[in-house]
N, C-alpha and C positions, 0 to 999 in steps of 0.2 A: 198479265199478258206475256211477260220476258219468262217468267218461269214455264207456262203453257208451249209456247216456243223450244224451250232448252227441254222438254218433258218430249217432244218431239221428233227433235234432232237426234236426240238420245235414241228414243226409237227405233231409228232410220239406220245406226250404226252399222248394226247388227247384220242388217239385210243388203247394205252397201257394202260390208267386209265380204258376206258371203259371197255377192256379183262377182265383185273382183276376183273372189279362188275360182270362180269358172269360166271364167274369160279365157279368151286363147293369152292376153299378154298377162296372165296371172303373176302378181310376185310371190318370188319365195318368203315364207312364213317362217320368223326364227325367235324364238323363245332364247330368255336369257340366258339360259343351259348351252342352247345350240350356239348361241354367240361365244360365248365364252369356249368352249371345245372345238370350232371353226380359227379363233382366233388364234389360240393355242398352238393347234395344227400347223395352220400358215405362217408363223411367227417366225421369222428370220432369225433375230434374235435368239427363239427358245431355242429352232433348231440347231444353229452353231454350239449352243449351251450342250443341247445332247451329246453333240458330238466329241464335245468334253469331256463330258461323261463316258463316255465309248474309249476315247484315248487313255482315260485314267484306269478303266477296266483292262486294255490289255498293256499297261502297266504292270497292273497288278497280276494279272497270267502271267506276262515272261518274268517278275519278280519268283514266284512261284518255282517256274523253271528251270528257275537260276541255281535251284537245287539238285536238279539233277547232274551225273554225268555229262561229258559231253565225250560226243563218237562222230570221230573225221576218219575220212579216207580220201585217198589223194594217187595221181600217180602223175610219170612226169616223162617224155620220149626225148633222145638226145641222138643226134650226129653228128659226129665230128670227125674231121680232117687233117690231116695235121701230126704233129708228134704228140703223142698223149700216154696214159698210162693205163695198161691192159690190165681191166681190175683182176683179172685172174693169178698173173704172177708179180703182179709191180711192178713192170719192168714197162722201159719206154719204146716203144712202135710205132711207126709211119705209117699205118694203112690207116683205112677207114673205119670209125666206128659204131656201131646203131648200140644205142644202151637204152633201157627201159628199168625204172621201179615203180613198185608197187609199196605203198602204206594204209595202215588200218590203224589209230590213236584213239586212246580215252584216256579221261582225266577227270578227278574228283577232287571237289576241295571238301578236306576232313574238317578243319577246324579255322574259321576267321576272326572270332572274336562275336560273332552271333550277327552279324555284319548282314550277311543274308537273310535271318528270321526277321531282324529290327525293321528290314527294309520292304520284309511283306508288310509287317504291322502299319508302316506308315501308309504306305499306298491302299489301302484297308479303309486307313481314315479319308486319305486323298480324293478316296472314289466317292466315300458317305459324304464329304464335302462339297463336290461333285454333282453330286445327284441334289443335295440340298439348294445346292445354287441352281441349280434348274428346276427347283422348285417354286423358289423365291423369283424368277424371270418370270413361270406361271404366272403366280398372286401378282406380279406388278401389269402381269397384261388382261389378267383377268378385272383389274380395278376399273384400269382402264376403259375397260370394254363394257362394264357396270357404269361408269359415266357417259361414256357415251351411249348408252340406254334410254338412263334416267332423261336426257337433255331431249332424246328424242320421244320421249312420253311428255315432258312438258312442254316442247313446242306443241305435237300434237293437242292439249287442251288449250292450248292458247291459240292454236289456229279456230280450234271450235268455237272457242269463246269470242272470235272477232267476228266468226261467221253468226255468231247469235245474235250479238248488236250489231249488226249488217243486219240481217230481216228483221228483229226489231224495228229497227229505223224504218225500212220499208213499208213493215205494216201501219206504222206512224205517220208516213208521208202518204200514203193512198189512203188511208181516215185524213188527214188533213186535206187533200186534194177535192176530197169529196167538197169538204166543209167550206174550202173556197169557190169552189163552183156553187155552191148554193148561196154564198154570200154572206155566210157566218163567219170567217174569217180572214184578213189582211194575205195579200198573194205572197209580201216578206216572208210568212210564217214555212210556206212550202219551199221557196229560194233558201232560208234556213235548214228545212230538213236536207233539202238534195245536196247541199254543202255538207252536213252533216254525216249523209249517206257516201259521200264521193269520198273521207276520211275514211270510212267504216270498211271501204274498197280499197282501199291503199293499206290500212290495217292488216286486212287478209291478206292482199300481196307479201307485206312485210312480214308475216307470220307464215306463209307460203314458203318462202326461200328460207328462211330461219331452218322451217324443216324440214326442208333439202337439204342445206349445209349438215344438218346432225344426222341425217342419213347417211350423207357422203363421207363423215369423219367417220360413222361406225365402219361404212363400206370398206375406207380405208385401213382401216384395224384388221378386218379380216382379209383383207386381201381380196374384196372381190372389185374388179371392175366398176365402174361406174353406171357403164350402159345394160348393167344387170341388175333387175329392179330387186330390191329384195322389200320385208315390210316387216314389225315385229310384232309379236303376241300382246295386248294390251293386258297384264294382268290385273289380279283382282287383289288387293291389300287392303288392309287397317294402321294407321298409323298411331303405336301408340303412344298414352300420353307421358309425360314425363315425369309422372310418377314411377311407370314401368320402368326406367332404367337404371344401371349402377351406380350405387352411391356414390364412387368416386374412381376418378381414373387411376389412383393407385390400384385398383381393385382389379380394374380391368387390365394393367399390365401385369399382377402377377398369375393372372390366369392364362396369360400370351410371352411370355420371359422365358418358359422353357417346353414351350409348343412350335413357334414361325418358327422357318427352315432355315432363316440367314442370322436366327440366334443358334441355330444349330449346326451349321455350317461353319461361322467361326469359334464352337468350341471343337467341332471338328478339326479346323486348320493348329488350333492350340496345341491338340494332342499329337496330331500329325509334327508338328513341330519339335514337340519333346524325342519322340523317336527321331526324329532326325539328328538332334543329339547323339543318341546311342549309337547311330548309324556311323557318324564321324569318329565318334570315339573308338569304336574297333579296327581305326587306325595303330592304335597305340600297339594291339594285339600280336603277336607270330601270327603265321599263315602255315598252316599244314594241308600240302596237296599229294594227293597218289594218282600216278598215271602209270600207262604202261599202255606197248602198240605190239604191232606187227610189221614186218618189215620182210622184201624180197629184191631182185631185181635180174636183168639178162644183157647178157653183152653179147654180140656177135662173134666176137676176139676167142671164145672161150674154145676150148681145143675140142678133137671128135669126140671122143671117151668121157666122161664126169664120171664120178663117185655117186654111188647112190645115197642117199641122205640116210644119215645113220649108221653108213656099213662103220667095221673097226677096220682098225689099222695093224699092216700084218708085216712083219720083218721079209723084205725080198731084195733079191739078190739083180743087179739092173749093171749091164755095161755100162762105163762112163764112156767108150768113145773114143777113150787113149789108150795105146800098146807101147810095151817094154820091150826092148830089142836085149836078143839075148849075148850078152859080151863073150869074147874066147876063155877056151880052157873052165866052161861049165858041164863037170859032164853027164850024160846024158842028152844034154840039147845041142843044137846045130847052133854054132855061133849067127850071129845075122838075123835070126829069126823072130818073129815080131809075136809077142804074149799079150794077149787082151788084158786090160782094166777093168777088173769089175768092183763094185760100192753096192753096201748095204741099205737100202732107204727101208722108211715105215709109208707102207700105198694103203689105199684103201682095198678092201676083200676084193667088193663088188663093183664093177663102172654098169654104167649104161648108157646110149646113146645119147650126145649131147641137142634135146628138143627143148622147144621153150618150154612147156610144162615142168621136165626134168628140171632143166635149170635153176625155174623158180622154186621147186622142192629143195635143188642143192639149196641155193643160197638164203633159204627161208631162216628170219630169226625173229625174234622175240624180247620182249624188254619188261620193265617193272622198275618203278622209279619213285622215292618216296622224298617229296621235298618238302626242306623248312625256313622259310624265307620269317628272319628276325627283323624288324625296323630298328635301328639304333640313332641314325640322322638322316632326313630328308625336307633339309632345310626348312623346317616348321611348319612343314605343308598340312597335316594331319591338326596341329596346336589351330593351324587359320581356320581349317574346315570348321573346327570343333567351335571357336567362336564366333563363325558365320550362323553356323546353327544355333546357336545360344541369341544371336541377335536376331534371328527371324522365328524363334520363339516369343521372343520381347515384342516382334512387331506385330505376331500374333494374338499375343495376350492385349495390347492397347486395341489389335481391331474389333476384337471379343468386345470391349468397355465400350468403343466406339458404337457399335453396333445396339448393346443395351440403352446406352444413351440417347440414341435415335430412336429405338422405340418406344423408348418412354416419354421423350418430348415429342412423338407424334402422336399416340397414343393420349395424351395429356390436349393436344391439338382437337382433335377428332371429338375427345369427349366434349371438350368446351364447345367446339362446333354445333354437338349433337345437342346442348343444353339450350344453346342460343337459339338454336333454328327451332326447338320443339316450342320455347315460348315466343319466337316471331311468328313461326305459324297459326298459333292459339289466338295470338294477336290482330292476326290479318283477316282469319276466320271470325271474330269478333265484329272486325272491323266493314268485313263483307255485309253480314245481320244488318249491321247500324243501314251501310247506304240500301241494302236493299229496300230497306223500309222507309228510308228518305226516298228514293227513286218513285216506290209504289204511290206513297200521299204526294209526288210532284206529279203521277203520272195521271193519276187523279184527276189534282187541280187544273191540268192541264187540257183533261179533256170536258172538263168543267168551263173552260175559258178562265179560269182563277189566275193566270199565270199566261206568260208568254213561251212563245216555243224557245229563246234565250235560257232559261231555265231550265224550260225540261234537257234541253241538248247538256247544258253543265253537267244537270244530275246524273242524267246516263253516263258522260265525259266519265264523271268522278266512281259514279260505278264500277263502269269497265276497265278502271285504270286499279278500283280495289281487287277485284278480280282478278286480276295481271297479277298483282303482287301477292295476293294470296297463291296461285297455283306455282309462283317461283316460290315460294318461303315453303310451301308444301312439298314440292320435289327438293328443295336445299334439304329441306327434313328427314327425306326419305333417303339423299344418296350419303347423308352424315349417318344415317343411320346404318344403312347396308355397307360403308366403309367398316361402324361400329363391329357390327356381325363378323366383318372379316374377319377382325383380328383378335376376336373371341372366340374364332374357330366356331361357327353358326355357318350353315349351308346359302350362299347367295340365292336366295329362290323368297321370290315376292309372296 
């Protein structure tokens, strides 16, 4: 009777899932794939991870950069009031002044002690590190989200399984109803079953909200609302036995010890560490830079005439401004008489009118600059650097160990899980055989009148209670198992 029943229900699945995808309040349909890649997506977590990852990239760009030249230009407007110094003759002036320059700079560092290369290399590693660690945020929301799957697969068979011994029952108390109306049997026997039945309702209930709650944790994971139904893929597996699996957990760790991303992450930070090393140490090194700019600028102060840029300079003959009076008894000249002064200067050929452009031609220059900057003492500031880096290589190297360690005592974890659960399950499965066929010969005698309804309620009790425990020991089987797969690098997919 209970197996023709569950043969039934079974049936009915099918044709109940497909209702639902056509209903107007359809839930979303999501397969363990789509969970896991939903989750991923929405992850708060992964996403700040990314973004880690994004910063340690343009790191590593302006590292890069950092090799190149660098090209400024600059310009600066001034007035001033006051006594001040006319840049054209150096001499000090009361009027007003508007002054203006212009610059154009570049600079290159030739040589730092490889300070620059060392420091792509690290950020190289920083970023693999990086991206490793948001790999390793994935796999830990991905487990997650594999668990709460697995929970919501076996509340689902345990909600069924209440609802099977629920119409069992049913169909047991209306054969028994009959039986007392006809006077074959004591009316206790039906007060029995409807107590029986009224657990079997409460059952359901309790298995109802069960898989709600595992609904609503998964919901939670992805980030969806609550009041958005969603439903997932029942898939189709074999669980196998435990002969199928690895000899031993050493086995299984050394096939995952240099594959997970967070053993690869901190050998990543290791190296990046080392480099950091070198990176301080090109303290110790000279600094060899060359630069060289441009340079202009224009004052108001500057007289009508300028020089044209480049003329030469030409011996000419320029009154000074002062006369010599001619004393008596010179002769020739008229005594009294006043002789001009004149002076030799070097002018320029060519002027031309004094415009801003002109100007800035005049006063245009140029530079080239090769500097060598030696470290001799800066108060041991390069010695601390060097063994700040030396100790967060050390801290790197324990977290490397640290990290091996943990996956080998989880790894070690997981397998022993996977050994225990495969023979609790084989056990329960055993154990289901045994009551079914105790159930069947109660269900028998009891319709035989051999037996009281006392009895037969136990035996269904004790059935449906082995049931229960087998389809936990069967899903503990299956999520030890798919943790297994994880970290054997096996694709999560049922």
């Amino acid at each position: 009777m209970r197996l023709l029943l569950n043969l039934i229900l079974l049936c009915s699945l099918p044709y109940t899932s497909w209702a639902q995808t056509k209903s107007s309040n359809e839930p979303r349909q999501l397969s363990l794939q789509e969970c896991v890649d939903l989750a991923i997506k929405n992850n708060i977590t992964v996403r700040t991870t990314a973004l880690n990852v994004l910063q340690d990239q343009v790191a590593l760009e302006q590292s890069k950069a950092n090799l190149l030249p660098s090209l400024n230009a600059g310009t600066n407007f001034q007035y001033n009031v006051g006594r001040t110094i006319n840049p054209f003759t150096n001499e000090f002036v009361s009027q007003p002044i508007r002054q203006q320059s212009l610059s154009l700079t570049a600079n290159v560092e030739l040589f730092n002690g490889f300070r620059k290369l060392k420091t792509i290399k690290r950020n190289k590693l920083n970023l693999l590190g990086s991206q490793y660690g948001l790999e390793t945020q994935k796999n830990e929301v991905t487990l997650d989200v594999v668990e709460a799957y697995v929970q919501i697969l076996l509340n689902q068979e345990l909600l069924r399984n209440a609802q099977f011994t629920a119409q069992s029952t049913q169909s047991q108390l209306e054969r028994t109803q009959r039986l007392v109306e006809a006077g074959s049997l004591p009316v206790g026997n039906v007060l029995q079953l409807e107590s029986q039945h009224a657990t079997d309702e409460l059952n359901i209930i309790s298995a109802t909200n069960n898989l709600a709650l595992a609904q609503l944790q998964l919901q939670q994971l992805l980030l969806i609302p609550e009041d958005e139904s969603i439903s997932i893929i029942d898939p189709i597996f074999d669980l196998p036995d435990s002969t199928d699996l690895p000899t031993s957990a050493y086995e299984v760790y050394q096939q995952t010890v240099t594959n997970l991303p967070q053993i690869k992450q901190a050998q990543a930070q290791v190296d990046a560490a080392q480099y950091g090393i070198s990176v301080a140490k090109a303290g110790f090194y000279p600094r060899l830079s060359l630069s060289g700019g441009l340079f202009s600028q224009y004052s108001s102060v500057a007289p009508d005439q300028i020089p044209v840029s480049g003329s030469e300079n030409v011996p000419t003959i320029l009154p000074t401004g002062d006369f010599l009076v001619v004393p008596n008894n010179v002769p020739g000249l008229t005594p009294g008489d006043r002789i001009p002064i004149f002076t030799e200067q070097d002018l320029p050929r060519d002027v031309t009118d004094n415009t801003y452009l002109n100007q800035l031609d005049f006063n245009y220059q140029r530079f080239l600059q090769l500097s060598l900057n030696i470290p001799i003492f800066n108060n041991w500031q390069v010695r601390s650097n060097v063994a700040n880096a030396q100790i967060s290589l050390e801290n790197a190297q324990l977290n490397e160990l640290n990290q091996q360690n943990l996956l080998r005592q989880t790894i070690e974890q997981v397998y022993l899980n996977v050994r225990a659960n495969a023979q609790q399950y084989q056990a329960a499965e055993r154990r289901v055989i045994q009551f079914q066929r105790a159930f069947q010969d109660t269900e028998r005698r009891y319709q035989a009148q051999a037996i009281d309804v006392y009895a037969y309620n136990q035996a269904q009790n004790d059935l449906t209670a082995a049931e229960a425990d087998a389809l936990q020991a069967k899903y503990n089987y299956l999520l030890s198992l798919k943790v297994l797969d994880f970290y054997m690098g096996k694709p999560l997919t049922f």
